[in-house]
C-alpha atoms as an extended CHARMM CRD file, in Angstrom:
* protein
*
       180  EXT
         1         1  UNK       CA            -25.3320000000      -28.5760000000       25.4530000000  PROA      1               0.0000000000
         2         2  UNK       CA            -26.1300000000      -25.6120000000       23.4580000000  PROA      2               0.0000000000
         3         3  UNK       CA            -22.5570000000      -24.4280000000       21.2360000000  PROA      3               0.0000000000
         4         4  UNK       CA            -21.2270000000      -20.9570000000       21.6520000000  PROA      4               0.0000000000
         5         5  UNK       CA            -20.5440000000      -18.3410000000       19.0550000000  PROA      5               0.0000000000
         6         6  UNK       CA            -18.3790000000      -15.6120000000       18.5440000000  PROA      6               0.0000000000
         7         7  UNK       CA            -21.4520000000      -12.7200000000       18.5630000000  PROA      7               0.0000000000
         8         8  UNK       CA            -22.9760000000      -15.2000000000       22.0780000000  PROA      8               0.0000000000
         9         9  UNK       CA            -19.8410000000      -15.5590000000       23.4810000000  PROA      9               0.0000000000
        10        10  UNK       CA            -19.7210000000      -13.7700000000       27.0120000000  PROA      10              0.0000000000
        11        11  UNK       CA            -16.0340000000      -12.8300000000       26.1110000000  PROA      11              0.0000000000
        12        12  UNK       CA            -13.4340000000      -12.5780000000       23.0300000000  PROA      12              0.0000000000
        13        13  UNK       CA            -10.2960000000      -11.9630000000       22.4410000000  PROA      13              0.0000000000
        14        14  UNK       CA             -9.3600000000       -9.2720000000       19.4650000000  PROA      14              0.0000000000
        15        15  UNK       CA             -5.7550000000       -9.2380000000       18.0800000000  PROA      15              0.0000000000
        16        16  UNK       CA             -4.2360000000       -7.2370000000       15.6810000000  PROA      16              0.0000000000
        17        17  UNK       CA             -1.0370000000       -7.0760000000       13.5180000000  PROA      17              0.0000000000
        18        18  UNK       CA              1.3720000000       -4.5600000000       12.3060000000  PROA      18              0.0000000000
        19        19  UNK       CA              4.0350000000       -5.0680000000       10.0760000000  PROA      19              0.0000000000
        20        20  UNK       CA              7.8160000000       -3.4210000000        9.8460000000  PROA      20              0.0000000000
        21        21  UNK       CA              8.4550000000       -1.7980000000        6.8730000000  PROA      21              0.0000000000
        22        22  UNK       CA             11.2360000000       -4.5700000000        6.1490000000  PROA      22              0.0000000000
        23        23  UNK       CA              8.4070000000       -6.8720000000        5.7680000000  PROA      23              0.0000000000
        24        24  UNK       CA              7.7070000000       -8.1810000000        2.2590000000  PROA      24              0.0000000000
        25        25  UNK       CA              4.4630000000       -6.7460000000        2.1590000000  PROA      25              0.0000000000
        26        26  UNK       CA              4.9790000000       -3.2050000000        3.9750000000  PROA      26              0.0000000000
        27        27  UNK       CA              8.1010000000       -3.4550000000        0.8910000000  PROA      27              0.0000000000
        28        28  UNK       CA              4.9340000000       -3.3580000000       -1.3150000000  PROA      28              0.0000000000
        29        29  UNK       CA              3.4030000000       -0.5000000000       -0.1220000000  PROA      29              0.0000000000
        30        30  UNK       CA              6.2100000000        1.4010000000       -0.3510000000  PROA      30              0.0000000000
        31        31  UNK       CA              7.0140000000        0.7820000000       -3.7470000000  PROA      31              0.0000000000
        32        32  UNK       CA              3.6390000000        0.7750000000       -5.1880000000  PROA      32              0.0000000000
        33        33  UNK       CA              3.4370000000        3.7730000000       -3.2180000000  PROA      33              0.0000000000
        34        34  UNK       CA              6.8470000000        5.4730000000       -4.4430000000  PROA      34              0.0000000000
        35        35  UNK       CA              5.4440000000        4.7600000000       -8.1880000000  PROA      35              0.0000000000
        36        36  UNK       CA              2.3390000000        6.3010000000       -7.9780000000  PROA      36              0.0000000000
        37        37  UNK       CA              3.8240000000        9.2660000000       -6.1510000000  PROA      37              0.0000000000
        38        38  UNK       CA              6.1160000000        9.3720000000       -8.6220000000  PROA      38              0.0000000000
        39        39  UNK       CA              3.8140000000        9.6190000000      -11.6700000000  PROA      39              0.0000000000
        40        40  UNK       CA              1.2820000000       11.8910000000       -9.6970000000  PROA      40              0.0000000000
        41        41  UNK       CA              4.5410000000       14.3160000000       -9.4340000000  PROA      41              0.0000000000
        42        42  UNK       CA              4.8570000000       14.6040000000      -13.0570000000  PROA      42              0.0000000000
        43        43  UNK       CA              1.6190000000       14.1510000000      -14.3080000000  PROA      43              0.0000000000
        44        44  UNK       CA             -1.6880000000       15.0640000000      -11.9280000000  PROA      44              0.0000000000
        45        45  UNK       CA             -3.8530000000       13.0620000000      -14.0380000000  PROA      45              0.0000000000
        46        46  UNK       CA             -2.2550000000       10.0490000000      -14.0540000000  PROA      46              0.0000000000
        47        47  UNK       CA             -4.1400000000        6.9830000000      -13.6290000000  PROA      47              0.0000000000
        48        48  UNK       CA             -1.9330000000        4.1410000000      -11.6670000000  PROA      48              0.0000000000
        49        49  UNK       CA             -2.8300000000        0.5680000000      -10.7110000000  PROA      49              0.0000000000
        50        50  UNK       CA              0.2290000000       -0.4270000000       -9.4680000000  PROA      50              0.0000000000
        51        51  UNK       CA              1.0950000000       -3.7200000000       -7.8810000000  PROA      51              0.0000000000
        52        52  UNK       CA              4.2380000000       -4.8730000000       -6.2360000000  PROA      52              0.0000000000
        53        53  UNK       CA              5.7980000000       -8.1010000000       -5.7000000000  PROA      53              0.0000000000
        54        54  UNK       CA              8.8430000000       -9.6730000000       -4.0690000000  PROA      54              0.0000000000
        55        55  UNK       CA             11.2690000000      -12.3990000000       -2.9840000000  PROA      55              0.0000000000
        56        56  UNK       CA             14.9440000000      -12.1040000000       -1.6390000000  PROA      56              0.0000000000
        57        57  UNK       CA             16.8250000000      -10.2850000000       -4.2260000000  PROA      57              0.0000000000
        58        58  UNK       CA             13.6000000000      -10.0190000000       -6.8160000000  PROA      58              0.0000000000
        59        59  UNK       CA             10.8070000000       -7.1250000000       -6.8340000000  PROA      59              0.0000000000
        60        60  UNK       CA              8.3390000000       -6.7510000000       -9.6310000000  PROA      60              0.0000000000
        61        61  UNK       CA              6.0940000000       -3.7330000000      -10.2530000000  PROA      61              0.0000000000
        62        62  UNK       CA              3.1130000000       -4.9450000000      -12.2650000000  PROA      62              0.0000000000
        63        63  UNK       CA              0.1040000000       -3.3880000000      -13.2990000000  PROA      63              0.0000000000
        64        64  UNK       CA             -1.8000000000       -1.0010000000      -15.6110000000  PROA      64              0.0000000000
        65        65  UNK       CA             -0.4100000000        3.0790000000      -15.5270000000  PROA      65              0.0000000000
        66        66  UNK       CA             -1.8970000000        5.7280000000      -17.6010000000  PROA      66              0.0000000000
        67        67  UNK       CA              0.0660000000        8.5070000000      -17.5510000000  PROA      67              0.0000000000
        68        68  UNK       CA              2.2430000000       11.2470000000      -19.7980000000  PROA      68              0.0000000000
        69        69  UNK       CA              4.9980000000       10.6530000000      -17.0660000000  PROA      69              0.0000000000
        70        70  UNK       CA              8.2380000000        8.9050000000      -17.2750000000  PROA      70              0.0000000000
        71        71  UNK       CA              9.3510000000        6.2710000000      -14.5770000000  PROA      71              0.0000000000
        72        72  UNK       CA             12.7060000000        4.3460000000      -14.4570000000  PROA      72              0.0000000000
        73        73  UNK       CA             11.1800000000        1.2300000000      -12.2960000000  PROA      73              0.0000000000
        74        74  UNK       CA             14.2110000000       -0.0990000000      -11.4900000000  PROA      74              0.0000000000
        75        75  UNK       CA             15.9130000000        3.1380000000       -9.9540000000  PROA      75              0.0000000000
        76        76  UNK       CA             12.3370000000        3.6790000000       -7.8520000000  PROA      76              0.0000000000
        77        77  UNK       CA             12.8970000000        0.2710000000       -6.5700000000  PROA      77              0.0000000000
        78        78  UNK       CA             16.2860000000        0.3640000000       -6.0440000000  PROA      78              0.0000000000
        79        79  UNK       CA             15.9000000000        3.4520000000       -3.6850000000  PROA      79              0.0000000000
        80        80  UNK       CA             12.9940000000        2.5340000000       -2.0100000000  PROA      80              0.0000000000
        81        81  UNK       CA             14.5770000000       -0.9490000000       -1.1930000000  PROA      81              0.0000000000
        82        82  UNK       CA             17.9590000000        1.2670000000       -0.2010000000  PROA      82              0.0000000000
        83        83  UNK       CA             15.6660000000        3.7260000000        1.6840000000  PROA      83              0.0000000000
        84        84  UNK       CA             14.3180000000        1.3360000000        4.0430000000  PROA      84              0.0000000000
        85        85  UNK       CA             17.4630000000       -0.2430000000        4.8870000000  PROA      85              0.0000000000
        86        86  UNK       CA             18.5780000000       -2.8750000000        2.5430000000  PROA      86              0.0000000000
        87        87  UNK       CA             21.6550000000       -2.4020000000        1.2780000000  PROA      87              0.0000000000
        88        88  UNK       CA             23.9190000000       -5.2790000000        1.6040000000  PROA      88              0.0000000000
        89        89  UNK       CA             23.2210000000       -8.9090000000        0.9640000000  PROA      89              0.0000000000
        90        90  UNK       CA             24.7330000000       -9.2450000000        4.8900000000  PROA      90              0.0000000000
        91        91  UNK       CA             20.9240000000       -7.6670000000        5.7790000000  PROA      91              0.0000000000
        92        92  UNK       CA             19.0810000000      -10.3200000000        3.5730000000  PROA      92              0.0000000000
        93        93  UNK       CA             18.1690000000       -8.3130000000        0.7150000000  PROA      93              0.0000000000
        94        94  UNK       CA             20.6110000000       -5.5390000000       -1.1310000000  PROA      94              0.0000000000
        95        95  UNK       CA             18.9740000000       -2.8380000000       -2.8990000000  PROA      95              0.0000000000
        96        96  UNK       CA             22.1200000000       -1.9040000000       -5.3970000000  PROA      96              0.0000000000
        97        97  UNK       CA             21.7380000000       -5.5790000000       -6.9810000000  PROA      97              0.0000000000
        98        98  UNK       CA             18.5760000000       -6.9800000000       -6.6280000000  PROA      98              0.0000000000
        99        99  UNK       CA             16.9600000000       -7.9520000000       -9.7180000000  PROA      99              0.0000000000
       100       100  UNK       CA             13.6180000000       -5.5720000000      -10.5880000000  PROA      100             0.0000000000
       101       101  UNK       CA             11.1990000000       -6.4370000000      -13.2700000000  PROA      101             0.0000000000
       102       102  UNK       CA              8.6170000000       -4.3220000000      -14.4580000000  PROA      102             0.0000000000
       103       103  UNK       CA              5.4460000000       -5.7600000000      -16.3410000000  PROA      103             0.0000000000
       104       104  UNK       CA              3.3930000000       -2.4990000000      -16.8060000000  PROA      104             0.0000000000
       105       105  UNK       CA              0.7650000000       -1.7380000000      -19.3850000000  PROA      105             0.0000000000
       106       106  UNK       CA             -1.6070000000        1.1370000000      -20.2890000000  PROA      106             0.0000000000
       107       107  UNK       CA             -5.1940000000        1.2610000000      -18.9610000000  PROA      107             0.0000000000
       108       108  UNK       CA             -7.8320000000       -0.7290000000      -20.8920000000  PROA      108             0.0000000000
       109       109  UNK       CA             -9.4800000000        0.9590000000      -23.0630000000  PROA      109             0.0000000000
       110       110  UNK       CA            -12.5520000000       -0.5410000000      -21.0650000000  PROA      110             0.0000000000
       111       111  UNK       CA            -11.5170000000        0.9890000000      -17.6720000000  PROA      111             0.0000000000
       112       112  UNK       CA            -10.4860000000        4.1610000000      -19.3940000000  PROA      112             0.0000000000
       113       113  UNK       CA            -14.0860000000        4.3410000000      -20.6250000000  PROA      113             0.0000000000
       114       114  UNK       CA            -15.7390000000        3.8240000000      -17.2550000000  PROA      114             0.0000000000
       115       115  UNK       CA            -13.4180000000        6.0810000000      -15.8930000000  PROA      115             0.0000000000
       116       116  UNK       CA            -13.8890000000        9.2130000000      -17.5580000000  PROA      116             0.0000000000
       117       117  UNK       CA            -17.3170000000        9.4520000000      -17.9280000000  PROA      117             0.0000000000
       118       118  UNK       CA            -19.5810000000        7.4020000000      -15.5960000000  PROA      118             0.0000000000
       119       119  UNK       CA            -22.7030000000        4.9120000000      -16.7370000000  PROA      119             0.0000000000
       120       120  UNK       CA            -25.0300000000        8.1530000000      -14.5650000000  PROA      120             0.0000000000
       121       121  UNK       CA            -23.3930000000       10.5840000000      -16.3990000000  PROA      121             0.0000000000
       122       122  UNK       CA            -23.7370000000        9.1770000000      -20.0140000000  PROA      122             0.0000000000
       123       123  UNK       CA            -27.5970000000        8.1840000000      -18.8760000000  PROA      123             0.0000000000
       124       124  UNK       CA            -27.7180000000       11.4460000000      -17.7130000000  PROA      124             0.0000000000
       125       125  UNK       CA            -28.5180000000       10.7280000000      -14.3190000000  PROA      125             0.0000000000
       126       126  UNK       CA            -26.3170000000       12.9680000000      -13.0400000000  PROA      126             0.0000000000
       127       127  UNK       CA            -24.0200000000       15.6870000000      -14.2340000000  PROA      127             0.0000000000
       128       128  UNK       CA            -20.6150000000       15.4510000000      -14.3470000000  PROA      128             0.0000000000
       129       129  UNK       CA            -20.0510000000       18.4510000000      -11.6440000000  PROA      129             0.0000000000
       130       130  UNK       CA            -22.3490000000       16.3570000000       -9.1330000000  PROA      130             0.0000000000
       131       131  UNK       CA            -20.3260000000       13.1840000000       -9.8220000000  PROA      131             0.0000000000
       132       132  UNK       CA            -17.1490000000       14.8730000000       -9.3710000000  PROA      132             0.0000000000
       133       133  UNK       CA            -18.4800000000       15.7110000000       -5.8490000000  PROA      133             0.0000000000
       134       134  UNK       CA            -18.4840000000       12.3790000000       -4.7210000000  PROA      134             0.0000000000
       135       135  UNK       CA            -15.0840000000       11.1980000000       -5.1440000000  PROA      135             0.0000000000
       136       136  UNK       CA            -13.6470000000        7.4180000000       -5.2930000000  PROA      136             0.0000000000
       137       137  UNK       CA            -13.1080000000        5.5440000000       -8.0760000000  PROA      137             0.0000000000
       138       138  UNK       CA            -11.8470000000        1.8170000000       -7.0280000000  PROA      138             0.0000000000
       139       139  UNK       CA            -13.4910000000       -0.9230000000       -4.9310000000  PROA      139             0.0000000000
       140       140  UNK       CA            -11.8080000000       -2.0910000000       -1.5900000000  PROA      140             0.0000000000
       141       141  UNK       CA            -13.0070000000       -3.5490000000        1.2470000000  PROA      141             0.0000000000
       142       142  UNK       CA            -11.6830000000       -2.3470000000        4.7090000000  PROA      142             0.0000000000
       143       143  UNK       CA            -12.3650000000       -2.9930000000        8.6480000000  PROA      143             0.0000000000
       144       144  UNK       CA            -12.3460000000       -0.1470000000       10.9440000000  PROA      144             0.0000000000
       145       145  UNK       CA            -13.5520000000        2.0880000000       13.3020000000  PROA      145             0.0000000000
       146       146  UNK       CA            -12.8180000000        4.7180000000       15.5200000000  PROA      146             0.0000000000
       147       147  UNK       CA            -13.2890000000        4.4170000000       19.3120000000  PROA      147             0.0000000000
       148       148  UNK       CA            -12.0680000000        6.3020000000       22.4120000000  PROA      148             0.0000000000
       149       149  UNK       CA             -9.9830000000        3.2460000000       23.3440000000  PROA      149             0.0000000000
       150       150  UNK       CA             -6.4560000000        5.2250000000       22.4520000000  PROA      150             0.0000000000
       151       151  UNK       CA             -5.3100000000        8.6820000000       21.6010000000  PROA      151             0.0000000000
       152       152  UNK       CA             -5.4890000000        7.7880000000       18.2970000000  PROA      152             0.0000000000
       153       153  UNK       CA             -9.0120000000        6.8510000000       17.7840000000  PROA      153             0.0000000000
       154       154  UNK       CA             -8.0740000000        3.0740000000       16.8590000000  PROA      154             0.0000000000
       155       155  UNK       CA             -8.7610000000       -0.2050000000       18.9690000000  PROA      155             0.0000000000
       156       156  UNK       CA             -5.9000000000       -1.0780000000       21.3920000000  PROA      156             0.0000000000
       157       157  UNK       CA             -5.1930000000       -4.1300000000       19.7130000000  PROA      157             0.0000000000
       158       158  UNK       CA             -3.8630000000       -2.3460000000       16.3810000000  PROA      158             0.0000000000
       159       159  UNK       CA             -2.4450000000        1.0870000000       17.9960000000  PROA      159             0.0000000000
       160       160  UNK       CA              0.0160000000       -1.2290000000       20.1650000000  PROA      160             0.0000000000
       161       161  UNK       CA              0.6050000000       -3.1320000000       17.4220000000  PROA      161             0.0000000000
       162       162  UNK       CA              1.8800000000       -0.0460000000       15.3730000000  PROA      162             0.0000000000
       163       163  UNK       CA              3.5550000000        1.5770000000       18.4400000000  PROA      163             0.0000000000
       164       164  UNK       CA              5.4740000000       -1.7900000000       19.0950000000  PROA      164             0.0000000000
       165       165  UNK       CA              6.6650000000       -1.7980000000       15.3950000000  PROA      165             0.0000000000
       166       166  UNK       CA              7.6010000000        1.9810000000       15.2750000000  PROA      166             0.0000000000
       167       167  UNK       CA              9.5820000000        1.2090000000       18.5390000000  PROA      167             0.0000000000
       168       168  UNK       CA             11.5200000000       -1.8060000000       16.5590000000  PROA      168             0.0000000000
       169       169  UNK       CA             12.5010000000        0.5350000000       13.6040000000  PROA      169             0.0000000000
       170       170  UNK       CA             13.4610000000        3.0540000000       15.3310000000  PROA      170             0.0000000000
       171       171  UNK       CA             15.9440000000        0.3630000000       17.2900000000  PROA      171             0.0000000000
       172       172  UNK       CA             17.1570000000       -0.6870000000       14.2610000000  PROA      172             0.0000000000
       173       173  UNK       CA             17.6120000000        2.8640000000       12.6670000000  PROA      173             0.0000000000
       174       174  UNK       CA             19.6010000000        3.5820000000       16.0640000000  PROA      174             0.0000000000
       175       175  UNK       CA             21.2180000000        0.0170000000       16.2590000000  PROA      175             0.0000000000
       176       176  UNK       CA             20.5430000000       -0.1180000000       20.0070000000  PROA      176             0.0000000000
       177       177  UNK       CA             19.8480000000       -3.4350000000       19.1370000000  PROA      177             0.0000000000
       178       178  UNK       CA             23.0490000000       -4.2540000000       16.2520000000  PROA      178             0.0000000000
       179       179  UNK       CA             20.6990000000       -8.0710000000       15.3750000000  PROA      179             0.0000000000
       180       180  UNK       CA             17.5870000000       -5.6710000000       13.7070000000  PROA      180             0.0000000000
């Protein structure tokens, strides 16, 4: 009996998932987010790799910012945590008391380095205009596509997903349903 794979298979199933923003990691985003924002305000050239941690009652903001900006962490986080909803320990988590710790450095000097003037440019591969043409400047990996599936260009799998979790914050922001 010959096995079947995934790419064989004559059918599969394709799920997605889509997270509230009360969730721990879309709490990330938004704070990571919120920080970089908030440097990019003050300073356009700011250079912010910005991580974001957190437990009940605990966020941390870690990483390594370059920037002439100045950013009180623990107000950010405060109001980002108030912002999306948490402000009482009766919700789980209370923004006005939660304890916010802040491990941030300045760039390496190594990063900095590769940063500001490319291994093509210094080998004169390229010129600096030409580089500055391409864009990016940090690895990631991502899955994706667009398709005709939705209005939206995404695979029905994820647009439901984020249409389902829209529909629950906006419940909760309207407390038509008091236990979100």
């Amino acid at each position: 009996m010959a096995s079947s794979t995934f790419m064989d298979s004559p059918s599969y199933k394709f799920t997605s998932e889509s997270v509230t923003e009360g969730h721990p990691d879309k709490l990330c985003d938004q704070v990571s987010d919120a920080v970089l924002d908030a440097c990019l305000a003050q300073d356009p050239r700011s250079r912010v790799a910005c991580e974001t941690a957190t437990k009940t009652g605990f966020v941390m903001v870690l990483g390594e910012i370059t920037t002439n900006a100045f950013v009180n962490f623990d107000d950010l986080v405060r109001k980002v945590v108030k912002g999306i909803g948490y402000d009482s320990s009766e919700k789980g988590f209370d923004g006005n008391t939660c304890a916010v710790m802040s491990a941030i450095a300045s760039q390496s000097a190594d990063i900095a380095l590769g940063v500001d003037k490319s291994y093509e440019v210094k080998g004169g591969e390229v010129t600096e205009q030409e580089l500055n043409e391409i864009g990016a400047g940090d690895q990631g990996m991502m899955f994706g596509f667009a398709c005709t599936e939705t209005k939206e260009l995404m695979p029905m799998p994820i647009a439901f997903a984020h249409r389902i979790c829209g529909r629950l914050t906006e419940a909760r922001e309207k407390r038509v349903l008091p236990w979100l």
